[in-house]
matplotlib code that plots the C-alpha trace (Angstrom):
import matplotlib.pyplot as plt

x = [69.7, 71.3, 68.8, 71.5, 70.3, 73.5, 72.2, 69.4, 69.6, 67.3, 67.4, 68.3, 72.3, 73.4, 76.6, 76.0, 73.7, 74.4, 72.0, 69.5, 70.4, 70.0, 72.2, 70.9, 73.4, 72.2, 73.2, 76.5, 75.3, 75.4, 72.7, 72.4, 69.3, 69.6, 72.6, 72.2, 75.6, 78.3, 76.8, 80.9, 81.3, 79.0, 79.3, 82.8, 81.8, 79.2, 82.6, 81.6, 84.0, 82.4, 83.8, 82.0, 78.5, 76.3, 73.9, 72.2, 68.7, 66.9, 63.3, 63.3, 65.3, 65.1, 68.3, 68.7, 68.6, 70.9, 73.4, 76.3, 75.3, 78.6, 80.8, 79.6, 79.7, 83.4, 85.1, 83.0, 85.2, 88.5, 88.7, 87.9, 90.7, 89.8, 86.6, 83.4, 79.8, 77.5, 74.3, 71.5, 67.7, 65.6, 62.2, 62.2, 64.4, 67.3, 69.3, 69.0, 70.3, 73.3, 74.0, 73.8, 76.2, 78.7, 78.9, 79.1, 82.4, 83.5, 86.6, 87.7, 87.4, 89.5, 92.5, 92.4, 92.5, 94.9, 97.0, 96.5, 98.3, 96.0, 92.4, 91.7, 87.9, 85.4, 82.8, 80.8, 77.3, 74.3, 71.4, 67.6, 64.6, 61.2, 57.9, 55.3, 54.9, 58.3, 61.0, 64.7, 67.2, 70.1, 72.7, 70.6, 68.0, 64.6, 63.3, 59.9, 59.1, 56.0, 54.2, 54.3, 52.9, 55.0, 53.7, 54.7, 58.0, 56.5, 57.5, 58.5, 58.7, 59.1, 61.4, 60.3, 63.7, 63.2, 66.3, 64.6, 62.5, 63.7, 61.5, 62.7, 60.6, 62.3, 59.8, 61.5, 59.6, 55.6, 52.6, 50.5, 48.7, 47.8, 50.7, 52.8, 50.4, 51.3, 54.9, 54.8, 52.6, 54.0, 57.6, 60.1, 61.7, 59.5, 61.8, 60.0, 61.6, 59.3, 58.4, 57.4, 53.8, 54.0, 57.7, 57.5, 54.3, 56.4, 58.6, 57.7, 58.9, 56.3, 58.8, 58.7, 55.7, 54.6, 56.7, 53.7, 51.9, 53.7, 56.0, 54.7, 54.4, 55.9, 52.2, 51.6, 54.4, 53.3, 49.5, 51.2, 52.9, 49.9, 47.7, 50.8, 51.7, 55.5, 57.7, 59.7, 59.6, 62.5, 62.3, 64.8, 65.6, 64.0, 62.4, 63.6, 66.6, 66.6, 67.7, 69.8, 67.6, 64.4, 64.1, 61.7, 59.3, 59.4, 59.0, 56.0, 54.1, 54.7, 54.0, 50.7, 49.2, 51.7, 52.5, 55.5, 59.3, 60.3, 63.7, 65.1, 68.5, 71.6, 73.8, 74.9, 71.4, 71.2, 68.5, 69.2, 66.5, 66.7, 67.2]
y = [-193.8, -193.4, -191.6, -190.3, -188.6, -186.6, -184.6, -185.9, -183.0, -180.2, -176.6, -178.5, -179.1, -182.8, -183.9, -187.3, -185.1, -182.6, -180.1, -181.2, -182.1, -185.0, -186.3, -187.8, -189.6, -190.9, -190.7, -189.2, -186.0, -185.3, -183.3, -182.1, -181.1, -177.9, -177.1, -177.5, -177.6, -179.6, -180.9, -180.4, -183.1, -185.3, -184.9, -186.6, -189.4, -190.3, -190.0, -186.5, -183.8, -180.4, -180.1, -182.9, -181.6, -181.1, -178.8, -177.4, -177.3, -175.4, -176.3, -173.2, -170.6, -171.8, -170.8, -174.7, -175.6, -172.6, -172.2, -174.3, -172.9, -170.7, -173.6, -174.9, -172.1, -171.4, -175.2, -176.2, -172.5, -173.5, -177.1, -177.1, -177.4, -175.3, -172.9, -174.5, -172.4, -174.3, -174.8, -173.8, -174.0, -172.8, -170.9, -167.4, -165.4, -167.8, -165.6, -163.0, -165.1, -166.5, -162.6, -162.2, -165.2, -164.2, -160.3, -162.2, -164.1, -161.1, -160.4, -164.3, -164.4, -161.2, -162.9, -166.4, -164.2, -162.2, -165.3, -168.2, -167.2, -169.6, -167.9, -164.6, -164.9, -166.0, -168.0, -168.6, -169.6, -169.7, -169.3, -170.7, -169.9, -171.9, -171.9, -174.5, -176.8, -175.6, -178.1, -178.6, -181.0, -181.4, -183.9, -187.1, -186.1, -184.1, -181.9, -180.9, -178.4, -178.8, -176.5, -177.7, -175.4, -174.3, -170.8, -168.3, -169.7, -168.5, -169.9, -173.5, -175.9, -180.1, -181.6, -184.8, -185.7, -188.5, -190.9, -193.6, -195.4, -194.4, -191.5, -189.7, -187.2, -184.5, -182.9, -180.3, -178.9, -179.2, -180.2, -182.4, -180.2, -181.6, -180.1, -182.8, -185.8, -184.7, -184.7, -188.1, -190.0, -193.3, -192.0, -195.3, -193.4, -190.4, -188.4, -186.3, -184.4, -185.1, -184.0, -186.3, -184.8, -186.1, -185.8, -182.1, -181.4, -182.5, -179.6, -176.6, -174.0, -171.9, -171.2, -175.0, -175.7, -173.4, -175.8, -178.1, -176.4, -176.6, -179.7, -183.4, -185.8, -189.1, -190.3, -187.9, -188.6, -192.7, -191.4, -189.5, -192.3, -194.7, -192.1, -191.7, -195.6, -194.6, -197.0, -196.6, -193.9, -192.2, -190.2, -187.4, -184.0, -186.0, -183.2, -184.1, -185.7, -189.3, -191.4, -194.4, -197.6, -195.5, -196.3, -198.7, -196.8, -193.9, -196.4, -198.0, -194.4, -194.4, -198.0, -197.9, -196.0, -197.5, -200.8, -200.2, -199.8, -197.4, -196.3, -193.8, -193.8, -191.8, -189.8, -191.1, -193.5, -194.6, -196.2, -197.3, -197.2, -199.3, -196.9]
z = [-59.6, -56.0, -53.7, -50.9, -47.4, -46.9, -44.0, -41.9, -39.1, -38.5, -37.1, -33.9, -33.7, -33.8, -33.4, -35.8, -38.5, -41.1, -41.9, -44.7, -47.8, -50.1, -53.4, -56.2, -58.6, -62.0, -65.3, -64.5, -62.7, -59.5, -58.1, -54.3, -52.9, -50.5, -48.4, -44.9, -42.6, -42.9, -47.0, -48.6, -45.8, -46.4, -49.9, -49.4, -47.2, -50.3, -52.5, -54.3, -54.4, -54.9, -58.0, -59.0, -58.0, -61.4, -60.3, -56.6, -56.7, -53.7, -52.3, -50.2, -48.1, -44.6, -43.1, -42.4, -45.9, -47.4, -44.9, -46.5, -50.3, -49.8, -48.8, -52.2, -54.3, -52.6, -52.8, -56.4, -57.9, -56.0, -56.4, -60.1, -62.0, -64.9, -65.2, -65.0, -64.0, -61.2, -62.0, -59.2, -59.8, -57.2, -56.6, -57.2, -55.1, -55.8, -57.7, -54.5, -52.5, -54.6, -55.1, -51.7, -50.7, -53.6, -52.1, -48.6, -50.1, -52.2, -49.7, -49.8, -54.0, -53.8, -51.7, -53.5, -57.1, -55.7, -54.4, -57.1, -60.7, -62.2, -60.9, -63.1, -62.6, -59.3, -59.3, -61.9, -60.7, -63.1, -61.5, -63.0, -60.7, -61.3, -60.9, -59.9, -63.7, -65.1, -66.2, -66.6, -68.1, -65.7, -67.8, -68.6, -66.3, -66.3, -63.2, -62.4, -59.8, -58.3, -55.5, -51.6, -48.6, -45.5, -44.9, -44.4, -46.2, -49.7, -52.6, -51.9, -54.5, -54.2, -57.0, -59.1, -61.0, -63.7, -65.3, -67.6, -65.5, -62.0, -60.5, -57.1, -55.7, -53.0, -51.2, -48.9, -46.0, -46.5, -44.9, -47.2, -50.2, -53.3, -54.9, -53.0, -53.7, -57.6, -57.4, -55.2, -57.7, -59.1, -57.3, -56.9, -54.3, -51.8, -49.4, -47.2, -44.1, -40.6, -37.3, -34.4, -33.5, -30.3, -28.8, -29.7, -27.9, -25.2, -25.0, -23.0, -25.6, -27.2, -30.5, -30.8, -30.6, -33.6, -35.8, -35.4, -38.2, -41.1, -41.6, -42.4, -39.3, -39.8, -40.0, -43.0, -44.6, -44.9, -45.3, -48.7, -50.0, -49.6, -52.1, -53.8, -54.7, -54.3, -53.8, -51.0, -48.1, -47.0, -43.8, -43.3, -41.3, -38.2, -35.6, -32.8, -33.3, -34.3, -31.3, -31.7, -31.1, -31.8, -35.9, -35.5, -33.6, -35.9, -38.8, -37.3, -37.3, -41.5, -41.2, -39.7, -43.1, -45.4, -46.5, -48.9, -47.7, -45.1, -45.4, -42.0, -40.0, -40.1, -42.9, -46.1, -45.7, -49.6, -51.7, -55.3, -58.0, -61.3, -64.4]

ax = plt.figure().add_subplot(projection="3d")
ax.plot(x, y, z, "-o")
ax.set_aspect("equal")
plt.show()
């Protein structure tokens, strides 16, 4: 199992980081985690086309983490060479939004039917929303959603995706709950997206401030994966932006609650679990 941070941006734009978004390759599937900017991208640089993508699974519908969905939905339908339906699981209120992207891109499926002798239908996208214990099979793979906590972003669900013996848990946005201690227990791999507590403080901006209160701080993030036991710690969607040269000073804030590996630095950052 590849564990892949294709985006590692935020909200804030970043001129070396995509908007969040994470692959996970095993067993033959390919399954992207939300769809921040620029994910067809760096999809590509990790060597997937979008036709290629298995399945989209969405932790919650922050702009950040949707906004590229139609980019998806748009080059997985057009770069298919014959008809094939893309899978997305998601909390409820999925299916709204993949309605409301598809009515959004209803004037470009129009042209390109209207263009391409070989397109008689759009996109085919088939939408499974779930709840906090449900279960899916994705290929060779089983997902678990599990409940996290950013309010007043209600629902938002952490993944746990399973491949024989390699476990990856995809926590999304969350400040720690025991619903995020469940998924992360006995994970190989932990990817949880971070603020720095301090650097943000920093800023004299009100709207920024209030950020403070619902996402993990690096030192949250290690103090989950110690009660965890995962495996390895992968930092992503770094708030503020990860600075060249500063990697080791963000690890060291995991580090100081968390003995195991600590895994952080720019896109297409991969960690490879045994199966």
């Amino acid at each position: 199992m590849d564990i892949i941070l294709l985006g590692t941006g935020s909200p804030i734009p970043d001129p070396r980081r995509a908007g969040p978004a994470t692959l996970v390759r095993a067993g033959g599937a390919n399954i992207l985690f939300d769809c921040g900017r620029g994910v067809v991208m760096r999809l590509a640089g990790a060597g997937v086309l979008p036709q290629q993508v298995t399945a989209v699974v969405i932790t919650h519908m922050h702009s950040d983490h949707v906004c590229d969905l139609n980019d998806v939905i748009t080059s997985h339908w057009v770069m298919s060479p014959r008809p094939q339906p893309l899978a997305v699981y998601g909390p409820v209120g999925t299916a709204e939004l993949v309605q409301a992207t598809l009515r959004m891109l209803a004037p470009d499926v129009g042209y390109r039917l209207e263009h391409h002798d070989d397109l008689d239908a759009g996109p085919d996208v088939v939408v499974t929303e779930l709840a906090p214990g449900d279960a899916a099979r994705i290929g060779a793979c089983q997902l678990a959603a599990y409940p996290t906590e950013h309010a007043p972003v209600r629902p938002t669900l952490g993944f746990r995706i399973t491949h024989g013996a390699a476990i990856a848990a995809i926590a999304g946005d969350t400040i720690p709950c025991e619903g995020l201690d469940a998924l992360c227990t006995g994970a190989g791999v932990y990817v949880q997206t971070v603020i720095r507590q301090d650097l943000v403080r920093r800023v004299p901006s009100r709207r920024f401030q209030d950020i403070l209160d619902y996402h993990s701080t690096v030192e949250q993030a290690g103090q989950t994966a110690a009660r965890a036991g995962v495996g390895t710690l992968m930092l992503t969607h770094y708030v503020p932006p990860l600075q060249p040269g500063a990697e080791d000073e963000w690890r060291a804030l995991a580090a100081a609650h968390f003995s195991g590996e600590i895994v952080l630095g720019d896109d297409l950052t991969q960690v490879t679990l045994a199966d």
